[in-house]
C-alpha positions in Angstrom: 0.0 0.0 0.0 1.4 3.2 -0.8 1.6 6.0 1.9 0.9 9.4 1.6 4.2 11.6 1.6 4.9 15.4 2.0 6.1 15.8 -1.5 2.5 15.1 -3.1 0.4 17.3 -4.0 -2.4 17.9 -2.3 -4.9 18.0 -5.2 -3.6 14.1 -6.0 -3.9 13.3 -2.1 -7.6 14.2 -2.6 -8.2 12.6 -5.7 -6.6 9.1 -4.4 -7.9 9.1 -0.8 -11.0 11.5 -1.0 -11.8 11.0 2.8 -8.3 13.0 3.5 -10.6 16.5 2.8 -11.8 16.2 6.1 -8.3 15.9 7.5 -7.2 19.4 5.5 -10.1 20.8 6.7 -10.5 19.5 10.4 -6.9 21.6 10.7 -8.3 24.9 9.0 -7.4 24.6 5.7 -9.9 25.5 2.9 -12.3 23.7 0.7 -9.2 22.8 -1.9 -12.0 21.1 -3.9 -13.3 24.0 -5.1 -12.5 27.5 -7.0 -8.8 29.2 -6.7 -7.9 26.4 -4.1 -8.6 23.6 -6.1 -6.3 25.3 -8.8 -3.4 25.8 -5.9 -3.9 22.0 -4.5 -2.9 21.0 -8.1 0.5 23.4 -7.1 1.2 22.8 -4.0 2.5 19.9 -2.0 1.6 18.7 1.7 4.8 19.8 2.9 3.5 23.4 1.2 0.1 23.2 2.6 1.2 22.3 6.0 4.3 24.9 6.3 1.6 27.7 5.4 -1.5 26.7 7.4 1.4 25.9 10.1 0.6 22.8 10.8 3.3 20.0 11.8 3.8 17.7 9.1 4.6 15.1 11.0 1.3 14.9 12.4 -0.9 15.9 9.3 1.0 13.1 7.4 0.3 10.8 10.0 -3.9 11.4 10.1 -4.0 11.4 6.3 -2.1 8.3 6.2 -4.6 6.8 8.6 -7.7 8.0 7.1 -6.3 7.0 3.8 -5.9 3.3 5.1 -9.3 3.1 6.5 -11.4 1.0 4.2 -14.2 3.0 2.5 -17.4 3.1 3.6 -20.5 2.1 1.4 -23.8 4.3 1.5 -27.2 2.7 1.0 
């Protein structure tokens, strides 16, 4: 299984592992899903996004690699 790592960028984080969103914004980052954000997640990395919501990456890396592993959940 491939882990999430601070040198992806955000937009592909998303993409892969769409539960992660809540991670990004639990921590107070924007909706990167939508408008100029979106356009910026395709640009910038997690270490990027973490170094200017100042947010240790450590840690963010750690609860997006755990919510990524999580298997997904089916609605009815």
């Amino acid at each position: 299984m491939e882990h999430i790592n601070g040198d992806m960028k955000v937009a592909e984080v998303i993409k892969r592992w769409p539960a992660t969103i809540e991670v990004f914004l639990c921590r107070g980052c924007p909706d990167m899903r939508r408008g100029f954000f979106r356009f910026m997640a395709g640009l910038m990395s997690v270490r990027a996004a973490a170094f200017m919501h100042k947010l240790e990456l450590p840690s963010l890396l750690e609860d997006l690699n755990k919510v990524a592993q999580e298997p997904v959940r089916q609605t009815q």
